[in-house]
C-alpha positions in Angstrom: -128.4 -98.7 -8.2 -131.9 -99.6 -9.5 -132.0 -102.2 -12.4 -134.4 -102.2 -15.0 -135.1 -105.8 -14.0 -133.3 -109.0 -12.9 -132.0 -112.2 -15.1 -135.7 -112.2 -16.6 -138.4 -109.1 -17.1 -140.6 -111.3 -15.0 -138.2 -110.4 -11.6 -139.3 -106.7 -11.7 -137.8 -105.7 -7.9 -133.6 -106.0 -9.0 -131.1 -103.5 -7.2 -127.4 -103.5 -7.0 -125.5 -101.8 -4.1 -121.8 -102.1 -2.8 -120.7 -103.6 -0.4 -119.4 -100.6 1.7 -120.6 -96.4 1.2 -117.5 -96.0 -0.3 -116.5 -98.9 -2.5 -118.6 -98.9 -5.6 -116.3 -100.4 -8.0 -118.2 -98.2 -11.3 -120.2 -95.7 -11.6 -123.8 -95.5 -14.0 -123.1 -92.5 -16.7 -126.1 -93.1 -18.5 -128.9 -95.7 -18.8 -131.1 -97.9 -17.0 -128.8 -101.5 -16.8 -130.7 -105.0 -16.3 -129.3 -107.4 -13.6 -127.2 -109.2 -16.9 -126.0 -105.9 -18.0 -124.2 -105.4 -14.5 -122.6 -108.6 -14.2 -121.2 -108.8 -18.2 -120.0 -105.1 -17.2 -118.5 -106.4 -13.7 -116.8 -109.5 -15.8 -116.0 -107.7 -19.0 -114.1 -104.9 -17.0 -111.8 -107.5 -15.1 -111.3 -109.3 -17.9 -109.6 -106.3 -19.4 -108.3 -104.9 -16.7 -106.3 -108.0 -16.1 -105.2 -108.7 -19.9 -104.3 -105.4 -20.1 -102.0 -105.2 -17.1 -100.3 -108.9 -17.9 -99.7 -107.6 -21.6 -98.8 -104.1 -21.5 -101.3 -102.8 -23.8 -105.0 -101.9 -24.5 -107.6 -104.7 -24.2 -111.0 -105.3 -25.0 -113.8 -107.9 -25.3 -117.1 -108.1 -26.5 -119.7 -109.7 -24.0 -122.7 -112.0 -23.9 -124.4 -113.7 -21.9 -121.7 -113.1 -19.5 -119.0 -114.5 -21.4 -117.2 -112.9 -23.9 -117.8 -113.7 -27.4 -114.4 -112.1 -28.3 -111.7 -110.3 -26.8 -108.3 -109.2 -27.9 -105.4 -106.5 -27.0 -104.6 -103.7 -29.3 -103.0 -104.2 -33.1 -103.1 -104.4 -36.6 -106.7 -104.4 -38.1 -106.7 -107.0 -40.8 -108.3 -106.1 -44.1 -111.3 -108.2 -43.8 -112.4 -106.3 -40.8 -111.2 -102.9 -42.0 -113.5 -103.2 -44.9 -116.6 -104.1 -43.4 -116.2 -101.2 -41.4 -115.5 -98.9 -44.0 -112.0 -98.0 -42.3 -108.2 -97.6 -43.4 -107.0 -100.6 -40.8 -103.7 -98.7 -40.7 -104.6 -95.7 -39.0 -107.1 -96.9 -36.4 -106.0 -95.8 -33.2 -105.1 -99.1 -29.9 -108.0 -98.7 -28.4 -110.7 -98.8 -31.2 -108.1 -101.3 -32.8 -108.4 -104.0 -29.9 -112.4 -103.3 -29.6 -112.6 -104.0 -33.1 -110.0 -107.4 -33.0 -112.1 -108.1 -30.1 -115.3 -108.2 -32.0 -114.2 -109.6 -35.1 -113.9 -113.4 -33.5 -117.4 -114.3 -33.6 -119.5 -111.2 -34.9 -122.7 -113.1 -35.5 -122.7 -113.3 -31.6 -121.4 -109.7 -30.8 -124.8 -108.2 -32.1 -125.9 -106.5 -29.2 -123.1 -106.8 -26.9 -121.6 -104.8 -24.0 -118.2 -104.0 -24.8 -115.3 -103.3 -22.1 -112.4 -101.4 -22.6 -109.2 -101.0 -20.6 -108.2 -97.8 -21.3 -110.9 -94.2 -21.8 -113.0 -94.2 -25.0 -111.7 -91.6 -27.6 -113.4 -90.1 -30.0 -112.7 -92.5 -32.4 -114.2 -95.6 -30.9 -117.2 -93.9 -29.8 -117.8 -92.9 -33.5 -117.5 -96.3 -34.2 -120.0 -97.3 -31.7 -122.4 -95.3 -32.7 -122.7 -97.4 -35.9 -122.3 -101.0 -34.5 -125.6 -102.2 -32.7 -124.0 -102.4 -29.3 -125.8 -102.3 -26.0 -123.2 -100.4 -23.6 -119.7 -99.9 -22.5 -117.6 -100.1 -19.5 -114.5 -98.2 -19.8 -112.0 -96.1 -17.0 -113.0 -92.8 -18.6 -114.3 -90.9 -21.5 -112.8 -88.3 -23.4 -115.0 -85.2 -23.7 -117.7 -85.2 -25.6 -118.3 -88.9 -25.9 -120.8 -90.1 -22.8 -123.0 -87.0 -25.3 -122.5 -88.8 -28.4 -122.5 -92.5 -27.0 -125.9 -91.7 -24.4 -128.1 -90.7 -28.1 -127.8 -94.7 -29.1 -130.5 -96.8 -28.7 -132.4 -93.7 -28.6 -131.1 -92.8 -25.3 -130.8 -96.6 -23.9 -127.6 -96.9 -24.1 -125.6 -98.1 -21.1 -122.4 -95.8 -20.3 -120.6 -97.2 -17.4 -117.4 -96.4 -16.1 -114.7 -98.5 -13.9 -113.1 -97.2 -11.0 -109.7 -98.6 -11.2 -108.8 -97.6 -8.0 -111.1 -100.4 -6.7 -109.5 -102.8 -4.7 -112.3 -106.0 -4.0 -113.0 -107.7 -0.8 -110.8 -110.7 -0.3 -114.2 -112.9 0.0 -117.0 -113.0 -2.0 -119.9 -114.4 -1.4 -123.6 -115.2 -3.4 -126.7 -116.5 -2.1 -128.8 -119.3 -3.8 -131.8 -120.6 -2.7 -131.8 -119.5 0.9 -127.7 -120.4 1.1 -124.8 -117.8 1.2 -121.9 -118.9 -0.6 -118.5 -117.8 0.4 -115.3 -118.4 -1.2 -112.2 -116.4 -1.4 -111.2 -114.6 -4.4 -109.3 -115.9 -7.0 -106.2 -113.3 -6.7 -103.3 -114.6 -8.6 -101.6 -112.3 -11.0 -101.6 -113.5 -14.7 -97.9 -113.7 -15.3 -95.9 -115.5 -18.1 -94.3 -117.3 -14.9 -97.4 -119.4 -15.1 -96.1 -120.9 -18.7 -92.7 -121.6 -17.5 -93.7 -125.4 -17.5 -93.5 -126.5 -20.8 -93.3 -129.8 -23.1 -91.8 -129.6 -26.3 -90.0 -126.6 -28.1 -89.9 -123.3 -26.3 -92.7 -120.8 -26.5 -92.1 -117.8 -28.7 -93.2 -114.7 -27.9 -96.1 -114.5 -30.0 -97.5 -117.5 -28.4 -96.4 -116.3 -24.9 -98.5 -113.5 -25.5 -101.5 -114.9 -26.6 -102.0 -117.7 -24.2 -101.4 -114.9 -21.2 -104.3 -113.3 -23.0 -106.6 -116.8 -23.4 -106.1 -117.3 -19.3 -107.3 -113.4 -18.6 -110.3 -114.4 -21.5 -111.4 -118.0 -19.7 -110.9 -116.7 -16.1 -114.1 -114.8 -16.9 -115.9 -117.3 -19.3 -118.8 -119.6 -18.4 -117.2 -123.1 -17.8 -115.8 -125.4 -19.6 -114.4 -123.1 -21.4 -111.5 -123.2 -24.0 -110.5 -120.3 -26.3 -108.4 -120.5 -29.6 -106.4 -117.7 -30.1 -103.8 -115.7 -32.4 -101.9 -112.4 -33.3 -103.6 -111.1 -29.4 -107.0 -112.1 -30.3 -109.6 -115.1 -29.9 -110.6 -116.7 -32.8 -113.0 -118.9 -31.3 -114.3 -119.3 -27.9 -116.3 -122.3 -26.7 -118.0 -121.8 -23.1 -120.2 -123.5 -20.6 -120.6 -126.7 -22.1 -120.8 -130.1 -19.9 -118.1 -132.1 -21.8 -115.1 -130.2 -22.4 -114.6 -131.3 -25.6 -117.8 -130.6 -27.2 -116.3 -127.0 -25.7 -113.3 -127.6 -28.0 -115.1 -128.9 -30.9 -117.3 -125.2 -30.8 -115.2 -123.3 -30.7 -112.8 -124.9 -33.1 -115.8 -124.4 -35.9 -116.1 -121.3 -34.9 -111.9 -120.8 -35.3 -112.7 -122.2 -38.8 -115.4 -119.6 -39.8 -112.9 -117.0 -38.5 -110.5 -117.9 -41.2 -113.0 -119.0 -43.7 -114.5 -115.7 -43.8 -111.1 -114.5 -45.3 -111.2 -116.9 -48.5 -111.0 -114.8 -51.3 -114.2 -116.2 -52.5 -115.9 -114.7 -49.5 -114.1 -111.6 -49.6 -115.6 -111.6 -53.1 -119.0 -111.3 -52.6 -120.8 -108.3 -53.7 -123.4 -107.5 -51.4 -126.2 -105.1 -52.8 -125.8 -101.5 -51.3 -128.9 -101.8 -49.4 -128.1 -104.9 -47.2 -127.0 -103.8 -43.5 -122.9 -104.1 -42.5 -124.9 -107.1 -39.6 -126.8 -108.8 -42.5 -123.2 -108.8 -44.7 -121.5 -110.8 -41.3 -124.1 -113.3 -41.3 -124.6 -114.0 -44.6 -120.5 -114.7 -44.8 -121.4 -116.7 -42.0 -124.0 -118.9 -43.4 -121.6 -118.8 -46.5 -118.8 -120.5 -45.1 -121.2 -122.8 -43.2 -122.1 -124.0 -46.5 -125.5 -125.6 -45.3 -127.7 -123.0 -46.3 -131.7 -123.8 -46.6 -133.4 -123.4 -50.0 -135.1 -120.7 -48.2 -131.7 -118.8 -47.0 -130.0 -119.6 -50.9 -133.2 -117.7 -52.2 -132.4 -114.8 -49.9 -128.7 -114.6 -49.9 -129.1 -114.9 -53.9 -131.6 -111.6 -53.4 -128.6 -109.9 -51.1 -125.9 -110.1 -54.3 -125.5 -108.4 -57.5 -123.8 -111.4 -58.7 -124.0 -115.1 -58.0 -122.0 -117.3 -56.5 -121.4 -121.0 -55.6 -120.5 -122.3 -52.7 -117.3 -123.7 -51.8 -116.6 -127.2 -52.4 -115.3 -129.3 -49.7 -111.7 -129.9 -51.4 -111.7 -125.9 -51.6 -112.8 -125.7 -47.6 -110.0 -128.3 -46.5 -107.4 -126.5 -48.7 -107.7 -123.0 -47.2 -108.7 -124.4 -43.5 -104.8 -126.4 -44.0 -103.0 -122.7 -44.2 -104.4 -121.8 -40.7 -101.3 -122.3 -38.2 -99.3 -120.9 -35.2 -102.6 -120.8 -33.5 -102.9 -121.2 -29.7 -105.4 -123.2 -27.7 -105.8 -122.5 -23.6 -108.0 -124.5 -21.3 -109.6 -123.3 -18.4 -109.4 -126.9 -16.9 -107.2 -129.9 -17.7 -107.7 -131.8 -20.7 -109.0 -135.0 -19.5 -108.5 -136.9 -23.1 -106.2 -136.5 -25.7 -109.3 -136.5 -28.0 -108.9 -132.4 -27.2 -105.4 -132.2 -28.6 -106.2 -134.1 -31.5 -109.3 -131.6 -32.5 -107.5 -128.7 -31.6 -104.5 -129.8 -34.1 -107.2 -129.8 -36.8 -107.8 -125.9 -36.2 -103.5 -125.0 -36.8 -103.2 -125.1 -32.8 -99.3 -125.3 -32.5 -98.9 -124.0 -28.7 -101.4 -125.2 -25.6 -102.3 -124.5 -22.0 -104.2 -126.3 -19.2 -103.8 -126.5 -15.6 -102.3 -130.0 -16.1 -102.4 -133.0 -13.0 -105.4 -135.1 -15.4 -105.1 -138.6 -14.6 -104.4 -138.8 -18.0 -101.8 -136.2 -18.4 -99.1 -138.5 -19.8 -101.5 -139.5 -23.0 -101.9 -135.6 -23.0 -97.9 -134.9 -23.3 -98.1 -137.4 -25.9 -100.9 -136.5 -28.4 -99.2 -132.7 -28.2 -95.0 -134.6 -29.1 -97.1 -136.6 -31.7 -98.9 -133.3 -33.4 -95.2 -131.1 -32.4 -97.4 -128.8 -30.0 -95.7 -127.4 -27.5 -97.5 -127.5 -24.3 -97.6 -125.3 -21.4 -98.8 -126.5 -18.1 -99.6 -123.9 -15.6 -100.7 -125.9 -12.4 -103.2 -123.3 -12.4 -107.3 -124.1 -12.9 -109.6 -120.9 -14.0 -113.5 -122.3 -13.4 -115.9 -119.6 -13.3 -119.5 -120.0 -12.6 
């Protein structure tokens, strides 16, 4: 498979073959991909693939930058969602349902995504990807008549891949940097609710079983650290690849917080003049909530309304933000200090896994009794670089 070109446009000669004749794990449909296309394909698809299969039901995510900014398994469309897409969130069929759950956690960053699916696009979510600026899709099949419809976007340059799920990976993998071959096996254990069998504190409802089975399939293929917040089978805030893991909290904790911010009624109310873009709606709700706009961004989102508005007061921040709860919070590594359970209890975290074995594990179990979290420890660490 030729590639348009490799990390950067300046690395012109970039090809991608398999490993054997007969073991290409997907095949190109349409499009030219770039060396990051392939590998947010490669990760987005086993992401997926995996949450699907540990759940029992559709999954998708919304990739960049090789991580996913969101992903989620199939459900109930909330109303916030369903009207920025001009939809009836009732009738939306699994897999546009989790695709759009998926995307909904941090849609400032899914403009211009690749989105994975676990199950064949219909024609229903590639009619909604024709209107979403979306970069391509990998996905286990296509209905007929959608690789047509999905290959006009972009004016023909967009990416159509599809996974073979037949595909059964090497046991090994290796990569080469700087004149070194790397080889490590793979990580192969299923994601099973056996790995939350461990617990401290109340038992884990079903809800938050769920969900925390979903953030380990979500941070097994996220840049590390990684953490992810998560609720109702979808991430609400996912912090990646930072150096201290919890700055990593602390991201993607605000980013929880602009989740449910952007359903305050006073955001909700905001009328938009016809004319702005569904892209330019998100980030202006963004940059709402925020609530540190520039006299340069007030001018324009005053320009974007029919009406004015002011912005919300602190008191009227910390009063909604204090209704968020049953949320759960999954580490990819053990929390070192209990400075991450105490930040994550600020976002409505109730239920939390990490690998556990921290020299500091005990101050861990105690910060989650003092804040009633239960905590599940699943002996299990989930880097991925």
């Amino acid at each position: 498979m030729e590639l348009r070109y490799g990390i950067n446009p300046h690395q012109a000669a970039a090809s991608a073959a398999p490993l054997s004749p007969a073991g290409w794990p997907v095949r190109l449909l349409h499009g030219e991909p770039s060396f990051i296309n392939v590998l947010d394909a490669l990760n987005g698809w086993q992401l997926v693939h995996q949450a699907s299969r540990a759940l029992g039901r559709p999954a998708a995510a919304s990739f960049k930058h090789v991580s996913p900014a969101g992903a989620a398994v199939s459900g109930p469309v909330d109303d916030v969602t369903a009207e920025l897409f001009g939809i009836a969130g009732d009738e939306v069929g699994a897999v546009s349902s989790a695709y759009l759950r998926a995307r909904d956690a941090d849609p400032k960053s899914s403009y211009g995504d690749f989105a994975a699916v676990s199950h064949p696009v219909d024609a229903e979510l590639a009619q909604l990807l024709t209107g979403m600026v979306c970069d391509g899709i990998i996905a286990p099949g296509y209905a007929p008549g959608t690789v047509a419809q999905l290959s006009r976007k972009k004016n023909g340059r967009f990416l159509i891949m599809e996974a073979n799920e037949a595909f059964v990976p090497p046991r090994h993998e290796s990569r080469e940097v700087f004149g070194l071959r790397l080889t490590q096996q793979r990580d192969e254990v299923q994601l099973s609710s056996a790995l939350l069998d461990r617990t401290v504190g109340d038992e884990l409802p079903a809800t938050a079983l769920e969900d925390l089975l979903l953030g380990l399939a979500v941070l097994r293929f996220t840049q590390s650290n990684s953490v992810c917040y998560l609720r109702g089978g979808m991430t609400l805030g996912v912090g990646a690849g930072q150096q201290s893991r919890v700055d990593c909290t602390r991201l993607a904790g605000a980013k929880t917080d602009t989740w449910w911010l952007r359903r305050h009624p006073a955001v909700r109310a905001l009328a938009f003049r016809p004319d702005v873009r569904r892209q330019d709606r998100i980030n202006w709700q963004i940059r709402f909530v925020e609530g540190d706009l520039t006299l340069n961004e007030a001018k324009h989102l005053e320009r974007a309304l029919t009406t004015p508005v002011e912005e919300l007061t602190p008191e009227e921040r910390a009063q909604w933000l204090r209704r968020l709860d049953g949320v759960a919070f999954a580490s990819d590594g053990a929390l070192p200090f209990r400075d991450n359970v105490d930040h994550a209890h600020r976002h409505g975290v109730r239920y939390i896994a990490e690998p556990g074995g921290s020299i500091r594990s005990d101050e861990i179990e105690t910060a989650c009794r003092e804040h009633h979290i239960t905590l599940a420890r699943t002996g299990m660490r989930l880097f991925h670089h």
